[in-house]
VOPAGU-2260 file (C-alpha; in pm, 1 decimal, decimal comma):
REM VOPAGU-2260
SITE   aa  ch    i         X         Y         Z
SITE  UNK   A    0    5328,8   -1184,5    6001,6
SITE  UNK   A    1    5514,2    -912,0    6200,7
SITE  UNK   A    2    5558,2    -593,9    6014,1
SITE  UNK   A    3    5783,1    -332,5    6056,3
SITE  UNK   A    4    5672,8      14,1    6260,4
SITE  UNK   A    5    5946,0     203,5    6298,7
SITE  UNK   A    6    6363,0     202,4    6269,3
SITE  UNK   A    7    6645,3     405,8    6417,1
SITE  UNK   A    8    6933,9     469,7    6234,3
SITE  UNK   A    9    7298,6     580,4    6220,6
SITE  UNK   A   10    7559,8     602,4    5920,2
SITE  UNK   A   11    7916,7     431,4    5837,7
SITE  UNK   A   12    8106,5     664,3    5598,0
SITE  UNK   A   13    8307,2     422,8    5392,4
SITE  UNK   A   14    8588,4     492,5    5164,6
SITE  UNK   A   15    8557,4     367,4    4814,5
SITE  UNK   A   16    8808,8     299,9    4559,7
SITE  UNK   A   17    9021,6     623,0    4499,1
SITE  UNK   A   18    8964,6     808,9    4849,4
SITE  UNK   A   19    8600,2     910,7    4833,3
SITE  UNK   A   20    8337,8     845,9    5122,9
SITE  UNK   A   21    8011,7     704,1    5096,1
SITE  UNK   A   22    7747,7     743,1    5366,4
SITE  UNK   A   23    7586,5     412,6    5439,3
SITE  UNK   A   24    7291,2     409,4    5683,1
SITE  UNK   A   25    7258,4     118,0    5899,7
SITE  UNK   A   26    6947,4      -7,8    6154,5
SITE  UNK   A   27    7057,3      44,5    6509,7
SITE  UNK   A   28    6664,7     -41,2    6620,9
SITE  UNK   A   29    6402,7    -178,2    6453,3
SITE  UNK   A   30    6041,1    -270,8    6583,2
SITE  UNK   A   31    5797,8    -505,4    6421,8
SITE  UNK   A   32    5435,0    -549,7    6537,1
SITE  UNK   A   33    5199,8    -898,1    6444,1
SITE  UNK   A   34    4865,5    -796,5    6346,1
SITE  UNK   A   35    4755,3   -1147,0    6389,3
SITE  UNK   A   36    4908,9   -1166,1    6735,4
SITE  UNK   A   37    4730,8    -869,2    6915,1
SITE  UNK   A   38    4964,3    -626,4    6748,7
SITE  UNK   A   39    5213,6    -745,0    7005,4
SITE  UNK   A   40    5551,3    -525,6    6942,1
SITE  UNK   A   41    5900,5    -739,0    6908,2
SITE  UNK   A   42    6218,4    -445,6    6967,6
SITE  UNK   A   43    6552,4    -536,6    6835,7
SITE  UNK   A   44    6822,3    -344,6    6948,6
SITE  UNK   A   45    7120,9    -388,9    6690,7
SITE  UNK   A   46    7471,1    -328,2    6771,1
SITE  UNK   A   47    7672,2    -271,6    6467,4
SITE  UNK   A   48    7993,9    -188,4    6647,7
SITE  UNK   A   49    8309,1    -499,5    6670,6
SITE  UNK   A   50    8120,9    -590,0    7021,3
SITE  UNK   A   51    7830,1    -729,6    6830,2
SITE  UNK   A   52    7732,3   -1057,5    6878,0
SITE  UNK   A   53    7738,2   -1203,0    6583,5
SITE  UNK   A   54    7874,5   -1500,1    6342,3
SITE  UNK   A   55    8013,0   -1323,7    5998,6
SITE  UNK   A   56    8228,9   -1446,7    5751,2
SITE  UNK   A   57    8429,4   -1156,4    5503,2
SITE  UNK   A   58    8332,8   -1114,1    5133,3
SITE  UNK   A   59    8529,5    -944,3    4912,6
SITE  UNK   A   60    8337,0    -692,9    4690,1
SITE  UNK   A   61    8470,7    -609,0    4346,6
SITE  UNK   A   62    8409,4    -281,7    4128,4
SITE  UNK   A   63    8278,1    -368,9    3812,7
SITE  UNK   A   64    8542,3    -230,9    3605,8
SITE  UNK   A   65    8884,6    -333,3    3731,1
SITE  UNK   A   66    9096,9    -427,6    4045,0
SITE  UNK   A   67    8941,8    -211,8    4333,6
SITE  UNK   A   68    8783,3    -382,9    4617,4
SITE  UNK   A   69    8624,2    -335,8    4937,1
SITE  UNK   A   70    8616,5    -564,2    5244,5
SITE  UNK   A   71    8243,6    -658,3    5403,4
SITE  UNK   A   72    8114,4    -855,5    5665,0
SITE  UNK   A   73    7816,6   -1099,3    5575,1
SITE  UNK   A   74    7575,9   -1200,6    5889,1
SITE  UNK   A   75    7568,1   -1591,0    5934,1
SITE  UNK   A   76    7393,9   -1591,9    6252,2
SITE  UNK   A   77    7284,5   -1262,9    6432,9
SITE  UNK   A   78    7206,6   -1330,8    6850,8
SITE  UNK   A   79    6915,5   -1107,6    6994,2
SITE  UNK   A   80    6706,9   -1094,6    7273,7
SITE  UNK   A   81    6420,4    -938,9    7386,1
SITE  UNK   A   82    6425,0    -709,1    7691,6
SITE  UNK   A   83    6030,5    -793,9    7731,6
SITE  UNK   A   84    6080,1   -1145,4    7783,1
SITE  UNK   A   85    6333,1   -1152,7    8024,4
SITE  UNK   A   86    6569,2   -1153,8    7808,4
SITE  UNK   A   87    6560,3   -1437,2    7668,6
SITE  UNK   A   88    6834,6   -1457,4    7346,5
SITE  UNK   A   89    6752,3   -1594,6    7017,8
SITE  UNK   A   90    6961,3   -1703,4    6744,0
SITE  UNK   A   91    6877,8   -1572,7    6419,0
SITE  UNK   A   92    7001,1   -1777,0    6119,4
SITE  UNK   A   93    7053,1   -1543,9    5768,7
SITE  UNK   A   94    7165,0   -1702,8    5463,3
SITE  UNK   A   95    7367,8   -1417,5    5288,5
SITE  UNK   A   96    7550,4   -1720,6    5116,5
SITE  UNK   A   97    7290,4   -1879,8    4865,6
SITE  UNK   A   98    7371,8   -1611,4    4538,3
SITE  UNK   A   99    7190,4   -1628,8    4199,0
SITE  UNK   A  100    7262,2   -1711,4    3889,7
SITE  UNK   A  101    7161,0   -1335,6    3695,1
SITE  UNK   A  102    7138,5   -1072,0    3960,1
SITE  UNK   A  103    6928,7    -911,1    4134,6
SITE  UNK   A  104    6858,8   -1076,6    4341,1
SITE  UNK   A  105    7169,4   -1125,1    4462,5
SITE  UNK   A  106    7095,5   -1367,1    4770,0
SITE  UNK   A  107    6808,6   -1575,5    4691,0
SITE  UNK   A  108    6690,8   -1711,2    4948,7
SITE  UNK   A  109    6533,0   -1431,3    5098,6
SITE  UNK   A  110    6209,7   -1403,2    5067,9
SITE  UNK   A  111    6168,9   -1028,5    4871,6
SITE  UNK   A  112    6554,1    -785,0    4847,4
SITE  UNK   A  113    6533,2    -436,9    4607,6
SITE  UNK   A  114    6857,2    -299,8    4510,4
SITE  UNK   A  115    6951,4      89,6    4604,9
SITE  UNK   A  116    7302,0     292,3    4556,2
SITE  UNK   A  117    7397,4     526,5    4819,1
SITE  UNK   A  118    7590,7     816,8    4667,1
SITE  UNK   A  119    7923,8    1045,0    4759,4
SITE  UNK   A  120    7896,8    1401,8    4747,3
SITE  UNK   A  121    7976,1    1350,4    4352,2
SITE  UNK   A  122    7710,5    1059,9    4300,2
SITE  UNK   A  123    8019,2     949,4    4046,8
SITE  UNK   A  124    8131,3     737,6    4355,4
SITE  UNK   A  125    7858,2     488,1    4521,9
SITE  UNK   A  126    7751,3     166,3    4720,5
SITE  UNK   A  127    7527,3     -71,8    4624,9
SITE  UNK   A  128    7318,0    -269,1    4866,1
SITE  UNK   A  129    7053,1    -527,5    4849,6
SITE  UNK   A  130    6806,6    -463,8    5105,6
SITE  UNK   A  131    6617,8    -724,1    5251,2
SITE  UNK   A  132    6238,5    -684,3    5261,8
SITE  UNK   A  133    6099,0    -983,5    5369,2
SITE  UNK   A  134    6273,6   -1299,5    5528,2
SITE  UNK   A  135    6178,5   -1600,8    5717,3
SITE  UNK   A  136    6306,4   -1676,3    6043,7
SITE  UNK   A  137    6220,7   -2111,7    6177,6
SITE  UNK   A  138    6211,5   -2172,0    6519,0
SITE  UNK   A  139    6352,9   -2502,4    6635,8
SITE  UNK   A  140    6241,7   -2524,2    6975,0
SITE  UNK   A  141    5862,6   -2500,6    6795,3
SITE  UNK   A  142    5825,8   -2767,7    6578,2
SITE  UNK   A  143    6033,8   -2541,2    6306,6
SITE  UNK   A  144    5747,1   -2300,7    6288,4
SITE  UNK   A  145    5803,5   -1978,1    6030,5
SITE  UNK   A  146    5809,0   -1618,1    6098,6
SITE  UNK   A  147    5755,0   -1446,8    5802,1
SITE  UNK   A  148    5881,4   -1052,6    5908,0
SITE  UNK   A  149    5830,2    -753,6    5682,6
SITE  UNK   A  150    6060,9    -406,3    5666,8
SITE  UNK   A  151    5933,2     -67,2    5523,2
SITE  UNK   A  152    6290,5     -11,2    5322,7
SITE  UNK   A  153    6291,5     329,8    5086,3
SITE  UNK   A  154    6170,8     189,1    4772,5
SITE  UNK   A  155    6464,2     409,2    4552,7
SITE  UNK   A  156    6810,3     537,7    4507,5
SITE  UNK   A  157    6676,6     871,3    4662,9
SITE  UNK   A  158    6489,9     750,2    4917,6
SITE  UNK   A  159    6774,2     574,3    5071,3
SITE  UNK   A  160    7049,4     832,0    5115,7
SITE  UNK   A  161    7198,5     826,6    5471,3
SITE  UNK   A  162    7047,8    1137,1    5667,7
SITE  UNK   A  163    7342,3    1350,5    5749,3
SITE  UNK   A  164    7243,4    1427,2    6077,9
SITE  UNK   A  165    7199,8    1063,9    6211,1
SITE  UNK   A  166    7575,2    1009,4    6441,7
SITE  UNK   A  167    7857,2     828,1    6275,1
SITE  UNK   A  168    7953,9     464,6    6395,6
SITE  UNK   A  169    8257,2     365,1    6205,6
SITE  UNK   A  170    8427,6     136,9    6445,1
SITE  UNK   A  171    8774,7     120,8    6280,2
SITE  UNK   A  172    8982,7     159,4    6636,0
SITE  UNK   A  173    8809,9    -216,7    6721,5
SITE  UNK   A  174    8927,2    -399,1    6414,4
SITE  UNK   A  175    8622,1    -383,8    6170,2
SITE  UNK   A  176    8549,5     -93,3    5919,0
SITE  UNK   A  177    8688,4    -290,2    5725,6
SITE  UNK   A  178    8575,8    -497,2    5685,2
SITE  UNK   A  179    8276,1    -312,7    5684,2
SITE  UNK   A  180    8030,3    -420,5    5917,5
SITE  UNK   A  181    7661,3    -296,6    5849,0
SITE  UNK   A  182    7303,4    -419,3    5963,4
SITE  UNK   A  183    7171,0    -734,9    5932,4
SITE  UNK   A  184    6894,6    -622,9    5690,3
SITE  UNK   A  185    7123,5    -536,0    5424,6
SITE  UNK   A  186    7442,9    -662,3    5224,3
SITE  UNK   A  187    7690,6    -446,4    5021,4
SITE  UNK   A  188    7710,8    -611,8    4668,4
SITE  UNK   A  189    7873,2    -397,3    4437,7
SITE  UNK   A  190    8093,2     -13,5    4449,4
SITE  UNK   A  191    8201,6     219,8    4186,3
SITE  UNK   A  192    8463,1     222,5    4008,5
SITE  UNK   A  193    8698,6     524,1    3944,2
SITE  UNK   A  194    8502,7     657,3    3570,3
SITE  UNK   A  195    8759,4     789,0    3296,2
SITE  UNK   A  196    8734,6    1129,9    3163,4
SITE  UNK   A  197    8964,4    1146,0    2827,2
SITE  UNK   A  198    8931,5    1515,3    2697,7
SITE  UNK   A  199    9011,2    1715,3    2352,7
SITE  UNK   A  200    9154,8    2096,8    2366,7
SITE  UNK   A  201    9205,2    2316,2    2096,1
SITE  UNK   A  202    9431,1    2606,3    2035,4
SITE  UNK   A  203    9365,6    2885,3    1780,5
SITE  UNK   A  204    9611,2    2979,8    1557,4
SITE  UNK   A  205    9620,7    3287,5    1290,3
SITE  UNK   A  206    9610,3    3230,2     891,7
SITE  UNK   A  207    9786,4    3465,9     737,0
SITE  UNK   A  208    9758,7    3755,4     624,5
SITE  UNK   A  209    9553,1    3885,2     903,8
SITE  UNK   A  210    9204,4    3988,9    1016,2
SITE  UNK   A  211    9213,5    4317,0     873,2
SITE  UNK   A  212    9227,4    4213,6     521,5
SITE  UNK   A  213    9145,3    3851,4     532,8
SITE  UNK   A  214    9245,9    3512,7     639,5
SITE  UNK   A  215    9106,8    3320,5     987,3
SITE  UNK   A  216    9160,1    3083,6    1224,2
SITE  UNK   A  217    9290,0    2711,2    1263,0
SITE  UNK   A  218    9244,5    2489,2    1523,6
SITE  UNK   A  219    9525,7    2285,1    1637,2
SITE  UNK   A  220    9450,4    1965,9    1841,7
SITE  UNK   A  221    9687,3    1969,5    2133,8
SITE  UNK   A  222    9573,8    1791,9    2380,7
SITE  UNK   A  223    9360,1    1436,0    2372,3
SITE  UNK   A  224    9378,1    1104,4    2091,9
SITE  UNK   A  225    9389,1    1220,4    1753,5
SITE  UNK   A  226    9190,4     947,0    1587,7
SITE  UNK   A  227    8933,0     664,8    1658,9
SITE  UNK   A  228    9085,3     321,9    1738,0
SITE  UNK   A  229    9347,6     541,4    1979,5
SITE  UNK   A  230    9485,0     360,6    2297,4
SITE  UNK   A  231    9475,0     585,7    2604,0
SITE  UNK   A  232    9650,2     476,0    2996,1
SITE  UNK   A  233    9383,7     470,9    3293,8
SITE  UNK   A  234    9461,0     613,8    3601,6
SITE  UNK   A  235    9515,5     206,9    3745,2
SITE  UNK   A  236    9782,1     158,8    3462,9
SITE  UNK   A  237    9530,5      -1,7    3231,9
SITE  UNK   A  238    9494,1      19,0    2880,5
SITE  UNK   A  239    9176,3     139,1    2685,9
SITE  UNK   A  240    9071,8     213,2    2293,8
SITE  UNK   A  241    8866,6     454,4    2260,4
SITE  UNK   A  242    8693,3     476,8    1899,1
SITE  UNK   A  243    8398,1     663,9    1745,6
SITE  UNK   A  244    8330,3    1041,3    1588,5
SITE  UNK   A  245    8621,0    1253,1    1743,4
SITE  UNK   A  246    8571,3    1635,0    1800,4
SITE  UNK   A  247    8597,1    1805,4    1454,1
SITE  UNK   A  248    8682,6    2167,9    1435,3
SITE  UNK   A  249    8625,1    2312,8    1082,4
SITE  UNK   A  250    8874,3    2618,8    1000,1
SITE  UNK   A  251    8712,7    2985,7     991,4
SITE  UNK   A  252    8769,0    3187,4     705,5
SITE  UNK   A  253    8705,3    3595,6     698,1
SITE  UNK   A  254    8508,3    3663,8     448,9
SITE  UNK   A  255    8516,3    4045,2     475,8
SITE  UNK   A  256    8272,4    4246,8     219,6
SITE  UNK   A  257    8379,0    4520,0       9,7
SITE  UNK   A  258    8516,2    4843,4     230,6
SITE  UNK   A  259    8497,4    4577,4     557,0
SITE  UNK   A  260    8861,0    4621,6     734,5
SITE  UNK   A  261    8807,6    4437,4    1112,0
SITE  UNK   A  262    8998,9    4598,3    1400,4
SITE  UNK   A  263    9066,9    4322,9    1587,3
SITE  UNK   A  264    9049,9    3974,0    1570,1
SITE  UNK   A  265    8685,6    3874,9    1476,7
SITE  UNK   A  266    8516,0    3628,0    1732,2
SITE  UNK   A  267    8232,2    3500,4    1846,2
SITE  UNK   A  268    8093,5    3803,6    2017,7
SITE  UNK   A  269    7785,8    3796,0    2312,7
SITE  UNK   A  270    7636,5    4107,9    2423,9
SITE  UNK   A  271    7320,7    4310,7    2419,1
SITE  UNK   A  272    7322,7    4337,7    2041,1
SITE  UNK   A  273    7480,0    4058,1    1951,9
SITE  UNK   A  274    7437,7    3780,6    2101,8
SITE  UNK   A  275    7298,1    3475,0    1870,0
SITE  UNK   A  276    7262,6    3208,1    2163,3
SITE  UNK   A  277    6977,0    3194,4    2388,6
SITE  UNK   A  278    7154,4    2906,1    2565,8
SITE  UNK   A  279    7138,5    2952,5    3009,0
SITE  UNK   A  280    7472,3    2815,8    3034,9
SITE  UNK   A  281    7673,4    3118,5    2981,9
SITE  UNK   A  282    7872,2    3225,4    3249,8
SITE  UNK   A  283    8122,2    3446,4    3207,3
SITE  UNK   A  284    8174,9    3427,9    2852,3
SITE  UNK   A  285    8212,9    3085,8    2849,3
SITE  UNK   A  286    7897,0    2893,5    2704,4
SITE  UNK   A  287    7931,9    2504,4    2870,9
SITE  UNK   A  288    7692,9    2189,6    2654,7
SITE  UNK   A  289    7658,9    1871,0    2856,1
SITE  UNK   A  290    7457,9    1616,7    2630,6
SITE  UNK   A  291    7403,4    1254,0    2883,2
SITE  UNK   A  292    7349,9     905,3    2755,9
SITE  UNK   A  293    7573,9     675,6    2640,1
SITE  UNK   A  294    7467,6     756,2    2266,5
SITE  UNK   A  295    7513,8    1123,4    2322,8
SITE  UNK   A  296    7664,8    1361,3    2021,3
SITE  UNK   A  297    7683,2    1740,3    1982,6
SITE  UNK   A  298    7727,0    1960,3    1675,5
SITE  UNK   A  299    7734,4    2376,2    1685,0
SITE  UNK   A  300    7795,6    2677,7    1453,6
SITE  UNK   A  301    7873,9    3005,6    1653,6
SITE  UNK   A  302    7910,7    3332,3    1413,5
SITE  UNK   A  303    8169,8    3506,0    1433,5
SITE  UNK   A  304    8210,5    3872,9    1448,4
SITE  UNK   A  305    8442,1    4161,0    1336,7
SITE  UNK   A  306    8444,7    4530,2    1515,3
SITE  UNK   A  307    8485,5    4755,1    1194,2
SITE  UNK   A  308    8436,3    5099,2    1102,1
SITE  UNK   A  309    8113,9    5089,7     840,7
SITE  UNK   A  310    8252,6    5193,6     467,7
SITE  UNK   A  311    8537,7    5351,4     693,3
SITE  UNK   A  312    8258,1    5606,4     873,7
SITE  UNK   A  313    8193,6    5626,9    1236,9
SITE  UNK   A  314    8060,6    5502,6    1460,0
SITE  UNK   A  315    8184,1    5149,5    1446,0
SITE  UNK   A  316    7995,9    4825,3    1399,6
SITE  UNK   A  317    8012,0    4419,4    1457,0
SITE  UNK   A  318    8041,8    4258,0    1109,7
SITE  UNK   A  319    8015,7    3906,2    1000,9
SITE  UNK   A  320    8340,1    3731,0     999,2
SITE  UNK   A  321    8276,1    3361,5     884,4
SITE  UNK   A  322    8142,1    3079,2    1156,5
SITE  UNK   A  323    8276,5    2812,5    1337,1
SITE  UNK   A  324    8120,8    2470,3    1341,7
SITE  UNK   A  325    8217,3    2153,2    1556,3
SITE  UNK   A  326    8092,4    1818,5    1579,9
SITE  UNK   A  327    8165,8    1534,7    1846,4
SITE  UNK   A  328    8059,9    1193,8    1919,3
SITE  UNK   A  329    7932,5     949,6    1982,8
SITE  UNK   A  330    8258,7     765,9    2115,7
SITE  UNK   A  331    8290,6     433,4    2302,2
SITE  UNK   A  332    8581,8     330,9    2526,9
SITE  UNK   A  333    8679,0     -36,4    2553,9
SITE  UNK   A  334    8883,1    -125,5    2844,6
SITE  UNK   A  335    9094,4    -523,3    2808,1
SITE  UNK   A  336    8761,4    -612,2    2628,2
SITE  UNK   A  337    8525,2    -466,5    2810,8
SITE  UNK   A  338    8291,2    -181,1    2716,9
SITE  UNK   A  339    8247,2      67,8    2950,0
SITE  UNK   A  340    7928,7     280,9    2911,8
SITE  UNK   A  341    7911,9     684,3    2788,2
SITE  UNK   A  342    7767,6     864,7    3059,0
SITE  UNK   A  343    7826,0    1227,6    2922,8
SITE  UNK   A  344    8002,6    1421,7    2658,9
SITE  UNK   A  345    8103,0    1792,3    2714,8
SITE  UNK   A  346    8165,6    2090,5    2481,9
SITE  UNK   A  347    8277,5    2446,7    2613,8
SITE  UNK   A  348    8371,7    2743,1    2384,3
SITE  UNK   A  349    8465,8    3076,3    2514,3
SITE  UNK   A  350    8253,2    3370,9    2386,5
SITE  UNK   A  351    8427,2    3758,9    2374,9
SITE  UNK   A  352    8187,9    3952,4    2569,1
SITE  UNK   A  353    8090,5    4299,9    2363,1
SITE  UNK   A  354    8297,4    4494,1    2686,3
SITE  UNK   A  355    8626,0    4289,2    2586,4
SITE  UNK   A  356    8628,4    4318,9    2221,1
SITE  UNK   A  357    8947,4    4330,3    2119,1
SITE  UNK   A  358    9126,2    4010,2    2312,1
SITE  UNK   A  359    9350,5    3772,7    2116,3
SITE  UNK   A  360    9194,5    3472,9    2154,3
SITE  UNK   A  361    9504,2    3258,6    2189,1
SITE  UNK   A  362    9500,5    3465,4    2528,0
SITE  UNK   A  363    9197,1    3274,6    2652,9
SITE  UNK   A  364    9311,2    2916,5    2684,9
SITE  UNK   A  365    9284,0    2628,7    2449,8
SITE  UNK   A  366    8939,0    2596,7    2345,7
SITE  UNK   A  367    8700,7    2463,5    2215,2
SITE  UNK   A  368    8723,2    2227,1    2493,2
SITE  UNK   A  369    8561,9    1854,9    2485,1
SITE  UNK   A  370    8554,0    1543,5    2717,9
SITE  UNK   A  371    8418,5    1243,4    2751,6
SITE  UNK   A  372    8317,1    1072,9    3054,8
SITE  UNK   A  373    8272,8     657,8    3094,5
SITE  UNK   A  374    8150,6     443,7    3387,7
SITE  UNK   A  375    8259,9      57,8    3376,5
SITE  UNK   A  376    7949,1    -148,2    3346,7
């Protein structure tokens, strides 16, 4: 049973749905060697360009979510020969037609495939191949006797990743790429599709009569669905409901204590004496909360402060002011029928650093700031 000693390989950078590139890396050479044949060595030289010699037919490859597509060749018979026996060709006979029933496997009749995804610079975009790690190869011309041969493939996602140094082969000036033509150990069977990011913002408005003798802040929604069971527009022209806990952003009331008069708007304040969150993510004064999985939900209460003169006496201090506590998720998106999975849910609040106390916070932005992101199954 020849095994596999070593491979050369190159990359095809494919564009996916919505103008990303993949890196796919394809066999240009592969060697096997036959421990039970004196370790002799069989070299295949593969040409992946439109030159090669090879029978194909075109398969259409659908995203999982909607109407994208991508164009790829599927070897029916793949002509080699071996410059060690004078060159004599042989005809090699894959059946990338055969699928099953509940995949993986996709193409059953090899003997042993493993699925990996090769990844864009984003991993949101990706390729999914089924590599083949064992087939079978009859010879007619000897009484149908089996050759059982036997690839090393990277056994994961990270282990597959085209090298970036290997050359690029893309052969789109010779009428393939697309559709995309890769090696004959491997068959594209699935590609992202564009993911849909719906988002919430926030904008802080005054309630009367002020900071210095009272009132606080209320949060306006003005930007993203304003209730569960809302229908939101993909990017395609699709329609999706999108249900579940929306982002909830209680009001903040001053509660100022006897001879407490702020001088400018209380906030959340970070500094070297006041800062109440430990969390890495600052940057900037913005504080950023990612929470993955597609059951993911966040809640928060940030203090906020007030700059005051103590029982009107220098020098001045940071006060209590009231809090401000949010809540989001978990929300689900449904897209004509179809769930499509919660991948990540994101929270960001701007914080007043103690050096830029004073700033109206309807100068910073709308915030808080929350999103959503969803994958199609």
């Amino acid at each position: 049973m020849p095994e596999e000693r070593s491979r050369t390989t190159k990359r095809k950078r494919i564009t996916v749905p919505g103008g990303a590139t993949v890196d796919v890396p394809v066999i240009t050479q592969i060697s096997f060697v036959d421990p039970f044949d004196r370790y002799q060595e069989t070299i295949f030289t593969i040409d992946n360009s439109a030159k090669a010699s090879r029978e194909v037919r075109v398969d259409t490859v659908l995203d999982p979510g909607g109407p994208n597509s991508l164009d790829v060749e599927r070897i029916k018979t793949w002509k080699v020969s071996d410059p060690f026996d004078r060159h004599q060709e042989t005809q090699l006979i894959m059946d990338n037609e055969t699928l099953g029933a509940n995949p993986p496997p996709y193409f059953i009749t090899h003997l042993k495939t493993h699925v990996v995804k090769y990844f864009g610079a984003d991993r949101n975009n990706w390729i999914e191949s089924e590599l083949i790690d064992e087939f079978a190869v009859r010879d007619p011309f000897n009484r149908n006797q089996e050759t059982r041969f036997v690839l090393n493939n990277p056994p994961d996602d990270d282990a597959a990743q085209a090298d970036p140094a290997d050359p690029e082969i893309s052969d789109t000036a010779n009428g393939i790429d697309p559709p995309w033509r890769t090696d004959p150990f491997q068959n594209i069977v699935r590609i992202s599709s564009p993911g849909a990011v719906i988002s919430w913002a926030y904008l802080p408005e005054s309630i009367l009569p002020g900071p210095a003798v009272g009132g606080g802040y209320h949060f306006r929604l003005v930007q993203g669905p304003a209730a569960s069971g809302a229908s939101i527009t993909l990017s395609d022209g699709r329609t999706g409901i999108v249900t579940g806990t929306f982002p909830t952003v209680a009001d903040v009331i001053f509660n100022p204590g006897a001879g407490v008069n702020y001088l400018a708007f209380p906030w959340w304040i970070i500094g070297p004496n006041t800062d109440p969150d430990t969390d890495p993510s600052a940057h900037g004064g913005y504080h950023y909360y990612d929470v993955p999985g597609p059951t993911g939900s966040f809640s928060q209460t940030w203090p906020f402060s007030g700059y005051t003169y103590q029982f009107g006496l220098a020098p001045a201090v940071f006060a209590p002011a009231g809090s401000l506590s949010v809540s989001f998720g978990p929300v689900a998106l449904t897209v004509e029928g179809v769930p499509w999975t919660l991948t990540n849910i994101h929270v960001a609040f701007a914080a007043i650093l103690e050096s830029d106390f004073g700033a109206t916070p309807t100068n910073m932005g709308f915030q808080p700031f929350f999103s959503a992101t969803f994958e199609p199954p």
